[in-house]
PyMOL Python script that loads the backbone (N, CA, C, O; Angstrom):
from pymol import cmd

cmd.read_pdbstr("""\
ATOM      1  N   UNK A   1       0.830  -1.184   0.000  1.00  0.00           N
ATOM      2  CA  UNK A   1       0.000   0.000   0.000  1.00  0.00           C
ATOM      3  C   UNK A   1       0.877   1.252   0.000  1.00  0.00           C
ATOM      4  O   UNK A   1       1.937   1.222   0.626  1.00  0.00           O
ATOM      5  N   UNK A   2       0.451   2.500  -0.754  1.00  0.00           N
ATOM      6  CA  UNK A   2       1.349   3.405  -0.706  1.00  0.00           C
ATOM      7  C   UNK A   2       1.332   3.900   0.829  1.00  0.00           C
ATOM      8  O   UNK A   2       0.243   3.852   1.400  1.00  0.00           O
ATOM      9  N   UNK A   3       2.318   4.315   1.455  1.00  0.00           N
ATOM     10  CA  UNK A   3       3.017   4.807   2.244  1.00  0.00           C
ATOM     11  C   UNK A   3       2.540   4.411   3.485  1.00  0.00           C
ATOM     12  O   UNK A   3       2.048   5.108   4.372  1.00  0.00           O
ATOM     13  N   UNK A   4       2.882   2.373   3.424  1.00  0.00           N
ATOM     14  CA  UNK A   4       3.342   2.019   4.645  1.00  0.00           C
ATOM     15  C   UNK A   4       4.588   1.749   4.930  1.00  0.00           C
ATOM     16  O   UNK A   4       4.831   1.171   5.990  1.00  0.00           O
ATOM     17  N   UNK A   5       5.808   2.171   3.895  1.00  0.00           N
ATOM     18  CA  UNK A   5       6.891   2.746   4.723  1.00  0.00           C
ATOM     19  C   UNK A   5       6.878   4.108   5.199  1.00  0.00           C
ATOM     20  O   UNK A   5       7.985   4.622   5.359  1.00  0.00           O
ATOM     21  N   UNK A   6       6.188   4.574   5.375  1.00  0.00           N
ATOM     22  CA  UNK A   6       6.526   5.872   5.571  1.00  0.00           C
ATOM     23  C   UNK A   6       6.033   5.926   6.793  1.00  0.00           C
ATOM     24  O   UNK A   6       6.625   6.650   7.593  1.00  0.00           O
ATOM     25  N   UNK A   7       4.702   5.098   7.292  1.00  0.00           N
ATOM     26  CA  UNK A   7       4.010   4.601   8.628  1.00  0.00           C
ATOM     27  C   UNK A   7       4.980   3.862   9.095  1.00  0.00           C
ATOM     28  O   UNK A   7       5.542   4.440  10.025  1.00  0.00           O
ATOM     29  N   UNK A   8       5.369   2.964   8.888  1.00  0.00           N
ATOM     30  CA  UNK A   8       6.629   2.247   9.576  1.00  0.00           C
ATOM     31  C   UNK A   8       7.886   3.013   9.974  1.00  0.00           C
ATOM     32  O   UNK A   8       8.463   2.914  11.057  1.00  0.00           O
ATOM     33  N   UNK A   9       8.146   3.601   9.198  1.00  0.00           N
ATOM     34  CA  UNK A   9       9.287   4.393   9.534  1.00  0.00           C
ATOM     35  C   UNK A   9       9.000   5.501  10.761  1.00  0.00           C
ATOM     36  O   UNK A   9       9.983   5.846  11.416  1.00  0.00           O
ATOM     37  N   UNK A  10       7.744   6.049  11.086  1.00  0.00           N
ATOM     38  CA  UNK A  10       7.211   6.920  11.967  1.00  0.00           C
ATOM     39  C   UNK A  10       6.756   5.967  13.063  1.00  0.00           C
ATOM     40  O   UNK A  10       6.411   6.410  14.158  1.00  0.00           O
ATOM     41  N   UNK A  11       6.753   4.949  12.846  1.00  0.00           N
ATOM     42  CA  UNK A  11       6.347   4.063  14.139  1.00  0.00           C
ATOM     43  C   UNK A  11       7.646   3.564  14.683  1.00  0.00           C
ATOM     44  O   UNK A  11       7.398   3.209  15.836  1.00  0.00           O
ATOM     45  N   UNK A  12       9.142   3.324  14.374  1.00  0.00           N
ATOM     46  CA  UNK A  12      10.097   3.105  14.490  1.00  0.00           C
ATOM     47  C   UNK A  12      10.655   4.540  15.601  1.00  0.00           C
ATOM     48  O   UNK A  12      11.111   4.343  16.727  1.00  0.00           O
ATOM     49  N   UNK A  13      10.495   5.867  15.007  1.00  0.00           N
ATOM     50  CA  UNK A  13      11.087   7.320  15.059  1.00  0.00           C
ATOM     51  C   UNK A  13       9.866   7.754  16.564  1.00  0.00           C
ATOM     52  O   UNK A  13      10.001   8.566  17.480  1.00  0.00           O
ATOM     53  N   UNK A  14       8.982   6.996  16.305  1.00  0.00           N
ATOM     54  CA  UNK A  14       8.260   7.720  17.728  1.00  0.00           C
ATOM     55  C   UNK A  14       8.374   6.662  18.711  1.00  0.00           C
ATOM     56  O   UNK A  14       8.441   6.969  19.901  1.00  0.00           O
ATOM     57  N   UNK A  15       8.403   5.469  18.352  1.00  0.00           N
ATOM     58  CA  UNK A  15       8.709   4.548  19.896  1.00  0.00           C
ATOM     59  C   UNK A  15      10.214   4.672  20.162  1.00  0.00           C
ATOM     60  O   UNK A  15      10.601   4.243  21.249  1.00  0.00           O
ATOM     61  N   UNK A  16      11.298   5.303  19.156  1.00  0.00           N
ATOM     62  CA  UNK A  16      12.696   5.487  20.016  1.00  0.00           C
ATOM     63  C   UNK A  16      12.741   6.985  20.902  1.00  0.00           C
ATOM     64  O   UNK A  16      13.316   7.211  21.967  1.00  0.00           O
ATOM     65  N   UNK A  17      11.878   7.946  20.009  1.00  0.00           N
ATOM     66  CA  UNK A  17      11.496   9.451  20.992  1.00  0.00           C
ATOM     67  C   UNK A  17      11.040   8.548  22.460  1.00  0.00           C
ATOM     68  O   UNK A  17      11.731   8.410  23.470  1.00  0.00           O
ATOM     69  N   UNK A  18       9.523   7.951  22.176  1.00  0.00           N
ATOM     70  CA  UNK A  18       9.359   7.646  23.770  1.00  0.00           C
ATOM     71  C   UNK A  18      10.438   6.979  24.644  1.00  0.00           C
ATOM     72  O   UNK A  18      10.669   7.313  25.806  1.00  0.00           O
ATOM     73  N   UNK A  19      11.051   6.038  23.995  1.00  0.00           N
ATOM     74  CA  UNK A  19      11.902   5.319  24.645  1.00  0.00           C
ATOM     75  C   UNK A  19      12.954   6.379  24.971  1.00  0.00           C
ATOM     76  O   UNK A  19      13.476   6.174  26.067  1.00  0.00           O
ATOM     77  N   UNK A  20      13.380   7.386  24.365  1.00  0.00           N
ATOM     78  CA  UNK A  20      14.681   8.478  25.430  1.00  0.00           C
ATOM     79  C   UNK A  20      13.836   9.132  26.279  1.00  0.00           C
ATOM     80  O   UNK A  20      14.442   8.993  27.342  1.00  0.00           O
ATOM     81  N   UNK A  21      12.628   9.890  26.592  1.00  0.00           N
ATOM     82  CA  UNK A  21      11.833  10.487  26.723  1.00  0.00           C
ATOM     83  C   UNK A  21      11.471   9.581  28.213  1.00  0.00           C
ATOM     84  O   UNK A  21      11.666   9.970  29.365  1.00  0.00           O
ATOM     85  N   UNK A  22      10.858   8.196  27.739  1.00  0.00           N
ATOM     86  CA  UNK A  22      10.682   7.192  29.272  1.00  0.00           C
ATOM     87  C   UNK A  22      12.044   7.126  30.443  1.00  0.00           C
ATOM     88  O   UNK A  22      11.822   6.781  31.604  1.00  0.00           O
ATOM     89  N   UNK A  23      13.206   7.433  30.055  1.00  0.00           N
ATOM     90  CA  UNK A  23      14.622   6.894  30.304  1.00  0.00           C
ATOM     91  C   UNK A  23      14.738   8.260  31.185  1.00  0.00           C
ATOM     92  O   UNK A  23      14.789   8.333  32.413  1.00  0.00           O
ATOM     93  N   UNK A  24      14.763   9.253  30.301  1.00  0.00           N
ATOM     94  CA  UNK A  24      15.417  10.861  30.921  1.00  0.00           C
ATOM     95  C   UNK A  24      14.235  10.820  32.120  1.00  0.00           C
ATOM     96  O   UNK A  24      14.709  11.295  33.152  1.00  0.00           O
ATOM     97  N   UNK A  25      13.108  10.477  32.258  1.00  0.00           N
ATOM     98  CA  UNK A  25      12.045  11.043  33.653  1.00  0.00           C
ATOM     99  C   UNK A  25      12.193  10.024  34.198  1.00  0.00           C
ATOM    100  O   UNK A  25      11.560  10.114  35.250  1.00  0.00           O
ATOM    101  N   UNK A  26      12.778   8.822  34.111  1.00  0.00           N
ATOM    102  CA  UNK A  26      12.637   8.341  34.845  1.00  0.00           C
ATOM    103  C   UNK A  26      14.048   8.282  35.928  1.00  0.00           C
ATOM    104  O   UNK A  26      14.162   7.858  37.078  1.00  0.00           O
ATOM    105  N   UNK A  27      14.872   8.814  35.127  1.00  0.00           N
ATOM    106  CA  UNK A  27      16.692   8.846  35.450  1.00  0.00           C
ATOM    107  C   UNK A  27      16.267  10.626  36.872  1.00  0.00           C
ATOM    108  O   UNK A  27      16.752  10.939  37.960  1.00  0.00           O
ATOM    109  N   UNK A  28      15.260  11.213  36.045  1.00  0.00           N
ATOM    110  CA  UNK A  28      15.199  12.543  36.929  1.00  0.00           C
ATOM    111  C   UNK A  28      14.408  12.433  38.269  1.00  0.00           C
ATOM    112  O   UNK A  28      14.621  12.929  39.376  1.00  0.00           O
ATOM    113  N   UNK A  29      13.046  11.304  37.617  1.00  0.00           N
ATOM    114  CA  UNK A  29      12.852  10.933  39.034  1.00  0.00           C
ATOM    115  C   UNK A  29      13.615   9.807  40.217  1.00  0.00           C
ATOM    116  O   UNK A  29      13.170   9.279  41.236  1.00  0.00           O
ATOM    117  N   UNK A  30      14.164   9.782  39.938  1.00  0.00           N
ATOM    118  CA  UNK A  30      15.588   8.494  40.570  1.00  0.00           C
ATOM    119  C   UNK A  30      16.345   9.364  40.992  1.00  0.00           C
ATOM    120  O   UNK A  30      16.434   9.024  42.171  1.00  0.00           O
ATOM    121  N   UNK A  31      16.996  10.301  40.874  1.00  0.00           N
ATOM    122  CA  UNK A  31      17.851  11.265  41.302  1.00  0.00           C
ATOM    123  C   UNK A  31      18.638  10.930  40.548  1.00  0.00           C
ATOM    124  O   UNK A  31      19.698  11.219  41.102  1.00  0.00           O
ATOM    125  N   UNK A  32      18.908  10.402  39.411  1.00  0.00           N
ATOM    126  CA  UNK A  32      20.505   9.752  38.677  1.00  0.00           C
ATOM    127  C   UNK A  32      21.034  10.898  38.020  1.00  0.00           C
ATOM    128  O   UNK A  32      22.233  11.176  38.034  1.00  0.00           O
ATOM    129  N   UNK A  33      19.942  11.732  37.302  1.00  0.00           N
ATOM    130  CA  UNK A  33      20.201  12.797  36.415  1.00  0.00           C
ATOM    131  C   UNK A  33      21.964  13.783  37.099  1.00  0.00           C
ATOM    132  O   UNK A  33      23.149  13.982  36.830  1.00  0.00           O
ATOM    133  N   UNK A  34      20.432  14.192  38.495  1.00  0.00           N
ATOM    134  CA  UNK A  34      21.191  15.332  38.985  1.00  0.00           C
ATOM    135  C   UNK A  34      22.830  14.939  39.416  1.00  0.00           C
ATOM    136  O   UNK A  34      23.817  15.554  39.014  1.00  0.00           O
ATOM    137  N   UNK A  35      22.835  13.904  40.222  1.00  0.00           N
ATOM    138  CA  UNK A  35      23.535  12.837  40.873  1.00  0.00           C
ATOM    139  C   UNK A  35      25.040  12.879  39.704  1.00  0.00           C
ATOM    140  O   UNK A  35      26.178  13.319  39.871  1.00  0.00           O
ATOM    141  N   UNK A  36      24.439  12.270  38.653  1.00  0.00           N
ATOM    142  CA  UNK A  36      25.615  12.083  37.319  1.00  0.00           C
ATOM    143  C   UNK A  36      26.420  13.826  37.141  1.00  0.00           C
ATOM    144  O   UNK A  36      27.617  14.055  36.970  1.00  0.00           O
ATOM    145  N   UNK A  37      25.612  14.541  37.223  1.00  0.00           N
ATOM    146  CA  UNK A  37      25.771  16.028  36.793  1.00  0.00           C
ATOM    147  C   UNK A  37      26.699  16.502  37.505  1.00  0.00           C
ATOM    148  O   UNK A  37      27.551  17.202  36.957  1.00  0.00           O
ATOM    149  N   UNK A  38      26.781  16.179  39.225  1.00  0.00           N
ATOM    150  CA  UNK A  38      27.273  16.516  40.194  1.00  0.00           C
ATOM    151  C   UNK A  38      28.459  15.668  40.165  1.00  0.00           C
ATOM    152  O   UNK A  38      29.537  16.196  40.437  1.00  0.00           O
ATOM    153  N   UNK A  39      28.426  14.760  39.954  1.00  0.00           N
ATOM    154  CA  UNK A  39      29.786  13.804  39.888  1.00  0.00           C
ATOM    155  C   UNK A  39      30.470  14.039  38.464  1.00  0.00           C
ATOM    156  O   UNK A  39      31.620  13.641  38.285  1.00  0.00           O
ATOM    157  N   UNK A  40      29.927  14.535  37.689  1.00  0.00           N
ATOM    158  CA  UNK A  40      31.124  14.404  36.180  1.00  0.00           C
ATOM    159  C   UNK A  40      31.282  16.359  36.201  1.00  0.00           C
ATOM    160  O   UNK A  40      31.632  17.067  35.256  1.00  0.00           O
ATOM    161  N   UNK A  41      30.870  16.819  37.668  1.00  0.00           N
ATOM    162  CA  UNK A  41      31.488  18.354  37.428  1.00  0.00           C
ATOM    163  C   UNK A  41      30.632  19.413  36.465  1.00  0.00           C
ATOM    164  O   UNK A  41      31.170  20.510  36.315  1.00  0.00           O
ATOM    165  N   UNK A  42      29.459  19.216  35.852  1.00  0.00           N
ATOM    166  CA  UNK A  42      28.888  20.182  35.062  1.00  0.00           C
ATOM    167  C   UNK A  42      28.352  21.307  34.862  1.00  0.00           C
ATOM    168  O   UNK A  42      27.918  21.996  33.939  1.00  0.00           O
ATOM    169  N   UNK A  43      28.581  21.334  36.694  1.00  0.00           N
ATOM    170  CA  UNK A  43      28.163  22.836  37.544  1.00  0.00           C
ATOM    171  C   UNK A  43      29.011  23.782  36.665  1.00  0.00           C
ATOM    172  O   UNK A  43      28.326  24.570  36.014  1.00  0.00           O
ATOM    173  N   UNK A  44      30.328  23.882  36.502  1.00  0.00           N
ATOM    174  CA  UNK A  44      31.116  24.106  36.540  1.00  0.00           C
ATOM    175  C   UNK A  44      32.085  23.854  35.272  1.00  0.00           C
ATOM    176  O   UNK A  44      31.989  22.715  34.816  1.00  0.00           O
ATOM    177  N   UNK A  45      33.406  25.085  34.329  1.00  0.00           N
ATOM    178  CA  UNK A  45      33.785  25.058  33.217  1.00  0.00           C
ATOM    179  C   UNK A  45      35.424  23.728  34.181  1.00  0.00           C
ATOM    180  O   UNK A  45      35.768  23.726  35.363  1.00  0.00           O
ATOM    181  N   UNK A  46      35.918  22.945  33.122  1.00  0.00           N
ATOM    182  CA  UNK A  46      36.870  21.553  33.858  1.00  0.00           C
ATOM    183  C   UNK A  46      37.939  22.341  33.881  1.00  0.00           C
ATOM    184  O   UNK A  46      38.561  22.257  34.940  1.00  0.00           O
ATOM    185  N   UNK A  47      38.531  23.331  32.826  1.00  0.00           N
ATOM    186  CA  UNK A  47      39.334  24.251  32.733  1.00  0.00           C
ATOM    187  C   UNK A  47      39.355  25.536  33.772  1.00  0.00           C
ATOM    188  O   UNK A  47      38.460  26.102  34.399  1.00  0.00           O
ATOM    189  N   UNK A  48      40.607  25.714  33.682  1.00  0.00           N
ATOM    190  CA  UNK A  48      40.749  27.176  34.931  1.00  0.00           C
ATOM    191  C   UNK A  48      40.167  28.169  33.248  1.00  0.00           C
ATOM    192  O   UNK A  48      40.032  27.871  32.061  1.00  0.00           O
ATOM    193  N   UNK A  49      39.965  29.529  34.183  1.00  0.00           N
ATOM    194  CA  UNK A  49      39.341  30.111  32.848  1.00  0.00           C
ATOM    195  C   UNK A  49      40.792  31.174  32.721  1.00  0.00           C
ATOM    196  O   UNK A  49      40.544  32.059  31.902  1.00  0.00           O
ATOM    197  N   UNK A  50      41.595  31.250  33.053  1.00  0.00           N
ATOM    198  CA  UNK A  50      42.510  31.982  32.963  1.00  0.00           C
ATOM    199  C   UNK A  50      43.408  30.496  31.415  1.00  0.00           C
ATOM    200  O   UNK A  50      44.636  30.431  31.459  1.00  0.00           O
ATOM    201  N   UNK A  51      42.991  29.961  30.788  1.00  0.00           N
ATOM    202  CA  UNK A  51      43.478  28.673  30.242  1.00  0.00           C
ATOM    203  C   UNK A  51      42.566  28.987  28.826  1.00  0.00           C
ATOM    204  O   UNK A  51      43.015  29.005  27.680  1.00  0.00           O
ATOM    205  N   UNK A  52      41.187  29.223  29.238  1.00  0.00           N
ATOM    206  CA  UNK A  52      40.201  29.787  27.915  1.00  0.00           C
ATOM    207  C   UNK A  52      40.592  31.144  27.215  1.00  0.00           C
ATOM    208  O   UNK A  52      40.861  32.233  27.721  1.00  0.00           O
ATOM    209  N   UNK A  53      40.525  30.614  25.453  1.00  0.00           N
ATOM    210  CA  UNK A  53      40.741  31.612  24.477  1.00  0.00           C
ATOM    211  C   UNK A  53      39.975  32.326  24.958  1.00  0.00           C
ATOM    212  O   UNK A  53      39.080  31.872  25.671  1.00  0.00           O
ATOM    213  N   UNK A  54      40.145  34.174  24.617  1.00  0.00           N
ATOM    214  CA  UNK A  54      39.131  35.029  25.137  1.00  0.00           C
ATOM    215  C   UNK A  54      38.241  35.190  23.940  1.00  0.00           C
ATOM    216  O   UNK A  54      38.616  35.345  22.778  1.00  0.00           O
ATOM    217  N   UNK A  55      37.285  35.145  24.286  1.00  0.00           N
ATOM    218  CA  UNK A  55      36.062  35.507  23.085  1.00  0.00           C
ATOM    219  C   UNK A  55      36.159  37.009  22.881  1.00  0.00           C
ATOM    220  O   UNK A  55      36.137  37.985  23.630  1.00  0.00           O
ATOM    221  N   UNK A  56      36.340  36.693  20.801  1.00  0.00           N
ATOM    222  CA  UNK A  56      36.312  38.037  20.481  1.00  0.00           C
ATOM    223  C   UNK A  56      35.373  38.561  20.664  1.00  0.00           C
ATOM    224  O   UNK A  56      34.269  38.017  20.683  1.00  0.00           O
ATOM    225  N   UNK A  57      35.714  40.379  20.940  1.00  0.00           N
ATOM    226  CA  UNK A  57      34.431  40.736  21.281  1.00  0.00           C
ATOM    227  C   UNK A  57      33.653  40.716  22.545  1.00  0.00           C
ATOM    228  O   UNK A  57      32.717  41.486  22.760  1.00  0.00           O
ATOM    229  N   UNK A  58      34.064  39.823  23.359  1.00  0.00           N
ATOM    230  CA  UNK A  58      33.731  40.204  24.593  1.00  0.00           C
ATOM    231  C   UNK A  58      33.296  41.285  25.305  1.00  0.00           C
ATOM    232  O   UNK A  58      34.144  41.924  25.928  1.00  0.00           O
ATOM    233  N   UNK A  59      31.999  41.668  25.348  1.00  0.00           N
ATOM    234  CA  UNK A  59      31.976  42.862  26.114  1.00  0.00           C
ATOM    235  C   UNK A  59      31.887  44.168  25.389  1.00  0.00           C
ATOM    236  O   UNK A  59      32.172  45.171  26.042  1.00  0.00           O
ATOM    237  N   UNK A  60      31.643  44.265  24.524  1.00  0.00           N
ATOM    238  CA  UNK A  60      31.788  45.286  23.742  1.00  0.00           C
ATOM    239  C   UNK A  60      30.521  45.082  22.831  1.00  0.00           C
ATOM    240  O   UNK A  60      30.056  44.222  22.083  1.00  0.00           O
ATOM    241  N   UNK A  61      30.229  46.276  23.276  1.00  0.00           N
ATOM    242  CA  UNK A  61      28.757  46.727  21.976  1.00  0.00           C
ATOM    243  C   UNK A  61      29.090  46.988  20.923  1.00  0.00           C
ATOM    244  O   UNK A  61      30.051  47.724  20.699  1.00  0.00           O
ATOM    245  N   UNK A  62      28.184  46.305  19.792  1.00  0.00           N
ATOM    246  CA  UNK A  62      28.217  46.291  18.424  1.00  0.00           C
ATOM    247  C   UNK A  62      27.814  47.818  18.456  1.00  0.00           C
ATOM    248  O   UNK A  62      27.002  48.414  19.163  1.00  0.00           O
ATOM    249  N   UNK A  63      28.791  48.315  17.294  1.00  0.00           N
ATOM    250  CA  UNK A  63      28.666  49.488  16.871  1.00  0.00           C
ATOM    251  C   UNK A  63      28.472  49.565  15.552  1.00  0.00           C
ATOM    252  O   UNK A  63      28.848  48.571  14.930  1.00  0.00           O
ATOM    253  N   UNK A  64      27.972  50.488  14.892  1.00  0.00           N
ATOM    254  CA  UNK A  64      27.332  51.013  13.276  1.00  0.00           C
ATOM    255  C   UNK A  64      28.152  52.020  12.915  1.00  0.00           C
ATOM    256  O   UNK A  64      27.981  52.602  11.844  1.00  0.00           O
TER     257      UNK A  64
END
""", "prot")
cmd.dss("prot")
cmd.show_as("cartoon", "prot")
cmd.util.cbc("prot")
cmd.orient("prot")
């Protein structure tokens, strides 16, 4: 039939959405999320910032 790949292919693409979607609320209600975040440092840049290129432009208003 025309476009039961195209149904298949959308039935493939929305049960892997739910499936990350089931994983991430359930990792947030577990505490794992925050937990992982806090242990791999993400609060926070891993580098001293005196080590970071300075962004051009920094701080400075675009002018005309």
């Amino acid at each position: 039939q025309p476009g039961q790949n195209a149904q298949t292919l959308a039935r493939i693409i929305a049960s892997a959405v739910l499936a990350g979607e089931l994983s991430l609320l359930s990792a947030l209600a577990a505490g794992h999320l925050i937990k992982a975040h806090m242990a791999h440092n993400r609060s926070q840049a891993n580098t001293p910032a005196a080590s970071l290129p300075p962004t051009p432009g920094a701080g400075l208003a675009y002018r005309v």
